[in-house]
N, CA, C and O of each residue as an XYZ file, in Angstrom:
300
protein
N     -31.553     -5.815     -4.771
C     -30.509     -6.285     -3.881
C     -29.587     -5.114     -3.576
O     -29.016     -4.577     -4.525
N     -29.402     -4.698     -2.418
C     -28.516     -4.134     -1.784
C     -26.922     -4.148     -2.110
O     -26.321     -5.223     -2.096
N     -26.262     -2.948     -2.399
C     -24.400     -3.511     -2.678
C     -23.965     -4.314     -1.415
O     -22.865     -4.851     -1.279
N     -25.126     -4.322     -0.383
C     -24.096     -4.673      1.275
C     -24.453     -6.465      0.385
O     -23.573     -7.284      0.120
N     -25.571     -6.590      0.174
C     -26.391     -7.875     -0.039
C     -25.112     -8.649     -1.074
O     -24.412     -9.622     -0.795
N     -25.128     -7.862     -2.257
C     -24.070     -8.483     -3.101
C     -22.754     -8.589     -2.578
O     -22.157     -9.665     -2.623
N     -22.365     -7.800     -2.198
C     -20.703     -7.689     -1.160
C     -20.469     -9.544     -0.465
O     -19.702    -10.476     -0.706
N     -21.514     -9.315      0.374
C     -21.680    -10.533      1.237
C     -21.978    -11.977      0.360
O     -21.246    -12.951      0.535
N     -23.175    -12.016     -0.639
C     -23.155    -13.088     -1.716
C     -21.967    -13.558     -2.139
O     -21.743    -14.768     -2.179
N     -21.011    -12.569     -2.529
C     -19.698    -12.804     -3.134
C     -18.535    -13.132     -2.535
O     -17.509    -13.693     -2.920
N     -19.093    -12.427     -0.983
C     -17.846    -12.655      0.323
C     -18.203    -14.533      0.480
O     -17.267    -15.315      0.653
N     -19.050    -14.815      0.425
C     -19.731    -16.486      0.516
C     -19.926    -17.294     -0.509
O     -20.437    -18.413     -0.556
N     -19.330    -16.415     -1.572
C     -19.359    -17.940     -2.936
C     -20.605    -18.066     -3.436
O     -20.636    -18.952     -4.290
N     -21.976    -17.375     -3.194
C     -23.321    -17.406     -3.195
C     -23.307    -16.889     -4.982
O     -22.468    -16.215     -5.581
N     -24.514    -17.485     -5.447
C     -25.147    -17.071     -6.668
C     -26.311    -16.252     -6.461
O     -26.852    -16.011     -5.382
N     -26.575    -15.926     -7.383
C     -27.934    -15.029     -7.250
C     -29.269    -16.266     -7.415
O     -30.382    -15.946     -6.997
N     -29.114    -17.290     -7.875
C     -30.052    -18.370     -7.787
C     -30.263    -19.273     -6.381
O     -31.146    -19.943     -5.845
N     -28.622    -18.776     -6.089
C     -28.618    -19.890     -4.415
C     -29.872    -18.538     -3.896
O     -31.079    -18.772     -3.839
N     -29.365    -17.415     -3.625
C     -30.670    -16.468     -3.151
C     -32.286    -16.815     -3.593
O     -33.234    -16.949     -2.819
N     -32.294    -16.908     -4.968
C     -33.680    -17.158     -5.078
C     -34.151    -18.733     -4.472
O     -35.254    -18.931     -3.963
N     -33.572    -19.311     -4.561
C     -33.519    -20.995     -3.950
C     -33.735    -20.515     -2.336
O     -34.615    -21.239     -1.870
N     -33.355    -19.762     -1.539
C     -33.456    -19.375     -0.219
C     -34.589    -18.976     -0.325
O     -35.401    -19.636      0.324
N     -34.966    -18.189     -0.863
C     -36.266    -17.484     -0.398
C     -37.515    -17.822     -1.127
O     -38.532    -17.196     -0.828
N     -37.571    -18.906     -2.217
C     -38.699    -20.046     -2.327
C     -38.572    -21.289     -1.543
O     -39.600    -21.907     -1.265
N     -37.226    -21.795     -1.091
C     -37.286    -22.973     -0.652
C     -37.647    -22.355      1.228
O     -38.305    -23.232      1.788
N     -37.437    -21.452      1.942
C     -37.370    -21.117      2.875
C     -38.605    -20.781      3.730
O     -39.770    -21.063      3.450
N     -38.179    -20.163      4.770
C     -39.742    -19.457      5.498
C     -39.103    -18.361      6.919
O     -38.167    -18.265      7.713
N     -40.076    -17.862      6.604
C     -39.903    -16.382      7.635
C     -39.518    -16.890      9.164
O     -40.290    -17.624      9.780
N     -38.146    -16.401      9.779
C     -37.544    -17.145     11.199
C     -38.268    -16.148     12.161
O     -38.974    -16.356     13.148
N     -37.911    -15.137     11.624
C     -38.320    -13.929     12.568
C     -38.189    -12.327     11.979
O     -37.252    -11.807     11.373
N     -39.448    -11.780     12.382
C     -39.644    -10.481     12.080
C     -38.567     -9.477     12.742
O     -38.006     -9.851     13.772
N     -38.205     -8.001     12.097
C     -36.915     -7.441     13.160
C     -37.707     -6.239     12.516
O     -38.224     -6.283     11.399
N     -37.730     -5.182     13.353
C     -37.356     -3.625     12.794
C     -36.234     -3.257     13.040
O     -35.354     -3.555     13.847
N     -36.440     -2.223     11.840
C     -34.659     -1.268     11.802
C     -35.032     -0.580     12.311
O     -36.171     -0.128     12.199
N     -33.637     -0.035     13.559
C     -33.981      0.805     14.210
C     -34.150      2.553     13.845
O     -34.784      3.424     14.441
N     -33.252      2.617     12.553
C     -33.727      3.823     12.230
C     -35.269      4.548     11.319
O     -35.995      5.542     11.346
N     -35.118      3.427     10.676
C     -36.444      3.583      9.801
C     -37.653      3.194     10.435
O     -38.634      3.809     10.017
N     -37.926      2.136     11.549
C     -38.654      1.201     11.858
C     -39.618      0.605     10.847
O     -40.825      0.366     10.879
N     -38.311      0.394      9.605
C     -39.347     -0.444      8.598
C     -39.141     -2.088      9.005
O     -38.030     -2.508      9.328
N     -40.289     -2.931      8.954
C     -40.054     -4.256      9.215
C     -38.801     -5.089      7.627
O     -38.738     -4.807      6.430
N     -37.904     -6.307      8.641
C     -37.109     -6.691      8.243
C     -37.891     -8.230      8.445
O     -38.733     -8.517      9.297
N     -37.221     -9.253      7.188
C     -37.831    -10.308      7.417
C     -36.654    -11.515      7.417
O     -36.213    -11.710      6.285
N     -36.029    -12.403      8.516
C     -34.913    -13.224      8.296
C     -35.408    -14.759      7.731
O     -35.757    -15.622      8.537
N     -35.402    -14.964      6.496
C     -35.602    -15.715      5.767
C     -34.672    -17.176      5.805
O     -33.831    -16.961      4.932
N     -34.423    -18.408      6.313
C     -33.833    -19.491      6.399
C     -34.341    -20.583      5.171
O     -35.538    -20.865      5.115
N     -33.382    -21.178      4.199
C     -33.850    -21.789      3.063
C     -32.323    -22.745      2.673
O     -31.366    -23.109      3.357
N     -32.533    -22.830      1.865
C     -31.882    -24.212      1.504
C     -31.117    -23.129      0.126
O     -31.815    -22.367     -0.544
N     -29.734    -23.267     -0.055
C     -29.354    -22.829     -1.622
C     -29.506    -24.160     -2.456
O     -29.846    -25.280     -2.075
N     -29.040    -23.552     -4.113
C     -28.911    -24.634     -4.831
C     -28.530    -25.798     -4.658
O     -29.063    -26.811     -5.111
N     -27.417    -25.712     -3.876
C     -26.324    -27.628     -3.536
C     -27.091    -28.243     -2.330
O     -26.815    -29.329     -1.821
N     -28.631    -26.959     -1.728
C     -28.600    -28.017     -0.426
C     -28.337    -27.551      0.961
O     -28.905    -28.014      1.950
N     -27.219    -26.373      0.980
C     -26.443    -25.711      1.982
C     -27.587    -25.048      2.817
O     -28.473    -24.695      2.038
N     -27.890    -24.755      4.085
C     -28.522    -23.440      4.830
C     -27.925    -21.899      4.855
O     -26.756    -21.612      5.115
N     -28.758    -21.168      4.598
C     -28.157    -20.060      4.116
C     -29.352    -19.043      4.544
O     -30.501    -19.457      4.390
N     -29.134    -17.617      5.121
C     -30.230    -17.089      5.857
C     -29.881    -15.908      4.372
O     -28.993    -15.919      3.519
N     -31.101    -14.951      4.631
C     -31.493    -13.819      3.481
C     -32.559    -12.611      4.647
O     -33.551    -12.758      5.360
N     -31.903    -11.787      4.389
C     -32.623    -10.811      5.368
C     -33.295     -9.728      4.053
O     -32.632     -9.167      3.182
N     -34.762     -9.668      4.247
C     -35.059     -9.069      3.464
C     -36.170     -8.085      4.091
O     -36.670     -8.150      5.214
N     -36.479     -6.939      2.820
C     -37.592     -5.848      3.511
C     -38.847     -6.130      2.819
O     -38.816     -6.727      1.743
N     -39.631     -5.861      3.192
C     -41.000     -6.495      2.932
C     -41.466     -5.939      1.175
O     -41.858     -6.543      0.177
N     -41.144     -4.385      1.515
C     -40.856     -3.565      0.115
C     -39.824     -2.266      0.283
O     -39.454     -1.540      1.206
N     -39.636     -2.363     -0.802
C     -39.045     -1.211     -0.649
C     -39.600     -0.008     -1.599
O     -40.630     -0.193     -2.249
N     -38.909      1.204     -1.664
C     -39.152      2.453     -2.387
C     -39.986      1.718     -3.568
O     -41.154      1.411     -3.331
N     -39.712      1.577     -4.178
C     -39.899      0.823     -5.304
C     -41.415     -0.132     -5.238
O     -42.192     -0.308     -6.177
N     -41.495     -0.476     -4.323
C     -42.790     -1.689     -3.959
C     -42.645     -3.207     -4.203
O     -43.528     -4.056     -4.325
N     -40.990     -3.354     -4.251
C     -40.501     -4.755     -4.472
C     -39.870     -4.891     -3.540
O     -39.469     -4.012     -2.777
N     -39.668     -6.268     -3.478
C     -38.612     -6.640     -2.481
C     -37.349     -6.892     -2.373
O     -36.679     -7.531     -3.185
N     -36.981     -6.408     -1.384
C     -35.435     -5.921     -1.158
C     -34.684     -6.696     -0.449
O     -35.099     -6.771      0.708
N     -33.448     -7.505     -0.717
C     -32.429     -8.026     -0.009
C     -31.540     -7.287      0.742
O     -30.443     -7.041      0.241
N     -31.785     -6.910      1.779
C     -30.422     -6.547      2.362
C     -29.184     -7.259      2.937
O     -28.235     -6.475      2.953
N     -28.956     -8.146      3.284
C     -28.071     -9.050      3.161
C     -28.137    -10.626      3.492
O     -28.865    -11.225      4.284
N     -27.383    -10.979      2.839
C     -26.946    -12.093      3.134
C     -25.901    -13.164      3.956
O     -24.687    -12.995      3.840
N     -26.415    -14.226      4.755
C     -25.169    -14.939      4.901
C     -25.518    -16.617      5.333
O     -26.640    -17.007      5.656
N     -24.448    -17.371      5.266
C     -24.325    -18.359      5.148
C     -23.795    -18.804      6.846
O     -22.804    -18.473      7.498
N     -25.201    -19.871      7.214
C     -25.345    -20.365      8.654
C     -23.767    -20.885      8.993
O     -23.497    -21.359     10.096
């Protein structure tokens, strides 16, 4: 997870479980590239813990070969 990702979780009252609840309960809205990297971005729409809609923008992998949150926010 990204500091922008956590910044924003915290700017929204979000848990780190409402995130994982988004992105098992959810599904891919739409594909984006960044324009500098042109690495693909994925906007994820899901349900948090209480129920709420809540989007999760994530990278497919990152450096690492995991996946990366770059931010979050609440519909």
């Amino acid at each position: 997870m990204t500091l922008h990702a956590e910044d924003e979780m915290d700017n929204d009252g979000l848990t780190i479980f409402d995130i994982e609840s988004v992105i098992l309960t959810g599904e891919i809205i739409e594909q984006q590239r960044d324009r500098k990297s042109r690495e693909r971005k994925y906007l994820v729409r899901g349900q948090t813990v209480a129920g709420d809609e809540t989007a999760v923008i994530v990278s497919k992998f990152g450096p690492t070969n995991k996946l990366v949150i770059l931010t979050v926010y609440v519909d």
